[in-house]
VEXKEGU-232126 format. One record per residue (C-alpha): x, y, z. Coordinates in steps of 0.25 Angstrom, whole numbers, plus 5000, padded with zeros to 4 digits. Layout:
BEGIN
X | Y | Z
...
// end
This chain:
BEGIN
5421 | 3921 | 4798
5414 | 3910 | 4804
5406 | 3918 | 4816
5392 | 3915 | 4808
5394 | 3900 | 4814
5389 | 3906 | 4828
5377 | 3906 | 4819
5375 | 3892 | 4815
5361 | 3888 | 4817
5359 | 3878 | 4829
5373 | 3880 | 4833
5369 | 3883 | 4848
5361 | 3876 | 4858
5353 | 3890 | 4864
5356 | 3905 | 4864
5366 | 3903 | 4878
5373 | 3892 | 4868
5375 | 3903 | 4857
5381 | 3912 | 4867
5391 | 3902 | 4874
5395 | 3897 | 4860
5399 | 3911 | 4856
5406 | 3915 | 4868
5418 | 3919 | 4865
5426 | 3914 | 4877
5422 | 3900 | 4876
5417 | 3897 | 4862
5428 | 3888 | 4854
5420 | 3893 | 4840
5422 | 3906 | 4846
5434 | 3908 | 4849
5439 | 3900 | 4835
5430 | 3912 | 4828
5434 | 3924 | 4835
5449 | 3919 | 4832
5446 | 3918 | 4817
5438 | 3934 | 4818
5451 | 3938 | 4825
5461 | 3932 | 4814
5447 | 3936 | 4803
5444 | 3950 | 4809
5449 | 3952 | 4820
5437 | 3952 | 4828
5430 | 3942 | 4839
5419 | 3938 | 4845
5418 | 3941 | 4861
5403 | 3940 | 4864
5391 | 3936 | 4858
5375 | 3940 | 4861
5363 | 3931 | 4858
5354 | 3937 | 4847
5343 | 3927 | 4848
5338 | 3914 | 4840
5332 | 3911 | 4828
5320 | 3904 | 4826
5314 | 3898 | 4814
5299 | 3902 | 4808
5289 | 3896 | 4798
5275 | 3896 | 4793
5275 | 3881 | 4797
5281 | 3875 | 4810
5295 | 3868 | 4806
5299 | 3855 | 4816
5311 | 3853 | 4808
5319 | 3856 | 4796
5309 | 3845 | 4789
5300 | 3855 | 4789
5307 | 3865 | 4783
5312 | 3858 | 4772
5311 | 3866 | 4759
5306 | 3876 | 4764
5311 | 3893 | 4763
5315 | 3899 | 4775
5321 | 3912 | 4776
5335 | 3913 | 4781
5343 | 3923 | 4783
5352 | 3923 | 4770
5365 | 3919 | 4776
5372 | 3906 | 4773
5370 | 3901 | 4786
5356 | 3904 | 4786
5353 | 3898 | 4773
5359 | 3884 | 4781
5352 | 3885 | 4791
5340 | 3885 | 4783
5344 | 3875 | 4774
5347 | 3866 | 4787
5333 | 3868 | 4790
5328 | 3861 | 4778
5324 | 3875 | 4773
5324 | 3882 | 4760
5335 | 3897 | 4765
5326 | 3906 | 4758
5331 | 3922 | 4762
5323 | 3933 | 4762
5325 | 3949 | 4767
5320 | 3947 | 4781
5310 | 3961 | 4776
5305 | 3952 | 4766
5303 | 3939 | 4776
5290 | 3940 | 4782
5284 | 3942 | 4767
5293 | 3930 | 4763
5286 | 3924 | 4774
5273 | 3928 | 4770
5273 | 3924 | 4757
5280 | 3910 | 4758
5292 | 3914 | 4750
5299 | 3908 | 4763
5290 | 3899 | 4775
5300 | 3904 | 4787
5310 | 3910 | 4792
5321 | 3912 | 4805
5324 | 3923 | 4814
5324 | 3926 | 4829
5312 | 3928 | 4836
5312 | 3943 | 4836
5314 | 3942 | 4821
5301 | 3935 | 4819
5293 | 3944 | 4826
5297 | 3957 | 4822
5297 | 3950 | 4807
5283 | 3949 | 4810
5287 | 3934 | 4806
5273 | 3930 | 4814
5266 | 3934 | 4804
5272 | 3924 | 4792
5276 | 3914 | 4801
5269 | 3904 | 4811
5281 | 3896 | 4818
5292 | 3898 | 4825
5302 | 3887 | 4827
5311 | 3888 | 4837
5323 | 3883 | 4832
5333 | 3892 | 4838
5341 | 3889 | 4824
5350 | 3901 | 4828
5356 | 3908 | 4840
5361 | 3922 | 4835
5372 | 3928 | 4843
5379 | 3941 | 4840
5393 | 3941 | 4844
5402 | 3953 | 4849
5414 | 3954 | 4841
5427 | 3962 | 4844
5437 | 3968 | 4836
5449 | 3960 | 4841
5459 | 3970 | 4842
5451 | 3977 | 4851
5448 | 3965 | 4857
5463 | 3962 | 4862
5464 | 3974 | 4868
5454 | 3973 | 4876
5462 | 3966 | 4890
5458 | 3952 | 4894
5450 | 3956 | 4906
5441 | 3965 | 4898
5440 | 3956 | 4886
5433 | 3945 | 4899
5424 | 3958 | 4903
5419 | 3960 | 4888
5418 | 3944 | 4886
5410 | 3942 | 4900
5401 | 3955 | 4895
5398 | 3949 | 4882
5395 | 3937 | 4887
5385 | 3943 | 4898
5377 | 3951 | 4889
5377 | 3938 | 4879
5370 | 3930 | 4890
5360 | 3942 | 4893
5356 | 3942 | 4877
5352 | 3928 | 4879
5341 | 3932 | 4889
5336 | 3945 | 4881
5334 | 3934 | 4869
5328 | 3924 | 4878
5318 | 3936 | 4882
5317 | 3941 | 4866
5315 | 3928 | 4861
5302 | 3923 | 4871
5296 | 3939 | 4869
5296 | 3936 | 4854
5291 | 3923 | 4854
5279 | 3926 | 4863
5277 | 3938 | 4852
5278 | 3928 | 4841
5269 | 3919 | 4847
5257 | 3930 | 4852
5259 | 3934 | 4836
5254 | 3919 | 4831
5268 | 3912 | 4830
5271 | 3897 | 4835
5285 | 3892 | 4840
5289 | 3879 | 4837
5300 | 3872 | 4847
5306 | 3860 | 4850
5296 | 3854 | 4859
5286 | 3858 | 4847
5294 | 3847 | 4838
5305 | 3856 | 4832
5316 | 3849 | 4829
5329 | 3857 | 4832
5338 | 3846 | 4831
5335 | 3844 | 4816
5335 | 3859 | 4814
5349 | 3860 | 4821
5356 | 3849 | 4815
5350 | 3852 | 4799
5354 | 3865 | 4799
5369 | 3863 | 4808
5371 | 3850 | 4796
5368 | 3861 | 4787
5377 | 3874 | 4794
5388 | 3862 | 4793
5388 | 3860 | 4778
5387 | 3876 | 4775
5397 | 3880 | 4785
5406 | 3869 | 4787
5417 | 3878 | 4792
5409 | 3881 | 4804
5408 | 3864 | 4810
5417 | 3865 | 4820
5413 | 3879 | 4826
5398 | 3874 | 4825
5404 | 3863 | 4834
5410 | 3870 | 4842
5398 | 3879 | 4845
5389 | 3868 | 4848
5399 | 3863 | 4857
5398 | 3875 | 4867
5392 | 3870 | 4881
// end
């Protein structure tokens, strides 16, 4: 199935993108999936919530994949992970995340990614000095349907339950909005230091290494990719 493309690193603009580019009414990658988990599995996608974004951490502050080339990161160790990685310039190095703040510690790898939340309640602070915020992902958990059930369901409701979903989508992106600022003023009162754009961080090189890389590992997924992107 190709539902992972929806989390290709730097596909979306913002968390409102990722949203719009998984709705299920408008999206042309969408709709080209769900017909292949209805033929598959019969199954589909009719919603999808924001789960928050993943942001990059490091003993040293990293401006661009430059600086991260050669270097271990720990990924999580799935194929698409270890591209992401390997776009970066760095060295996919995975580890248990019980056994990342000692891999940490002891150099085995010099950073790491994960949301916000992660970091903190990781204790991450205490291996880590910097936090880049390269948004490299935008996780969203879709709402998927038996499709046989699905169908019958009457037109009207099926607009209900869609309209629904997409109400309580655009509510989870103001819980993460709030989540993300609480933990970052928690990660900064415990000694960390964001790094953004305006501090020199290149996401434009970040975003087309690692999307150069995601093409050439997953070259069946160009013209959803595309297609993605596309979304106004």
């Amino acid at each position: 199935m190709n539902t992972a493309v929806f989390n290709t690193p730097f596909v979306y603009r913002d968390a409102a993108h990722s949203l719009r580019a998984t709705d299920a009414r408008t999206s042309t990658a969408l709709k080209q999936i769900n017909q292949e988990l209805v033929d598959k599995g019969n199954m589909r996608i009719i919603g999808s919530f924001f789960q928050g974004t993943r942001e990059l951490t490091s003993k040293e502050k990293v401006l661009s994949p430059k600086d991260m080339a050669g270097k271990k990161y720990r990924g999580v160790p799935v194929k698409l992970w270890s591209s992401m990685l390997t776009g970066m310039g760095a060295v996919a190095t995975p580890v248990e995340v019980s056994e990342l703040a000692t891999a940490l510690a002891t150099g085995l790898v010099v950073g790491q990614e994960n949301p916000l939340p992660n970091i903190y309640n990781l204790k991450l602070y205490e291996v880590q000095k910097y936090v880049m915020m390269t948004n490299h992902m935008q996780s969203v958990l879709s709402v998927f349907i038996n499709e046989k059930v699905w169908q019958s369901i009457s037109p009207g409701d099926r607009k209900i339950i869609e309209d629904t979903l997409a109400e309580v989508g655009a509510k989870t992106l103001d819980w993460d909005r709030d989540t993300a600022a609480k933990y970052r003023a928690d990660l900064e009162a415990k000694g960390m230091v964001f790094v953004e754009e305006k501090d020199g961080l290149d996401i434009a090189a970040f975003q087309k290494a690692v999307l150069t890389q995601v093409n050439k590992d997953f070259p069946e997924w160009t013209g959803y990719i595309e297609q993605i992107r596309a979304v106004k």
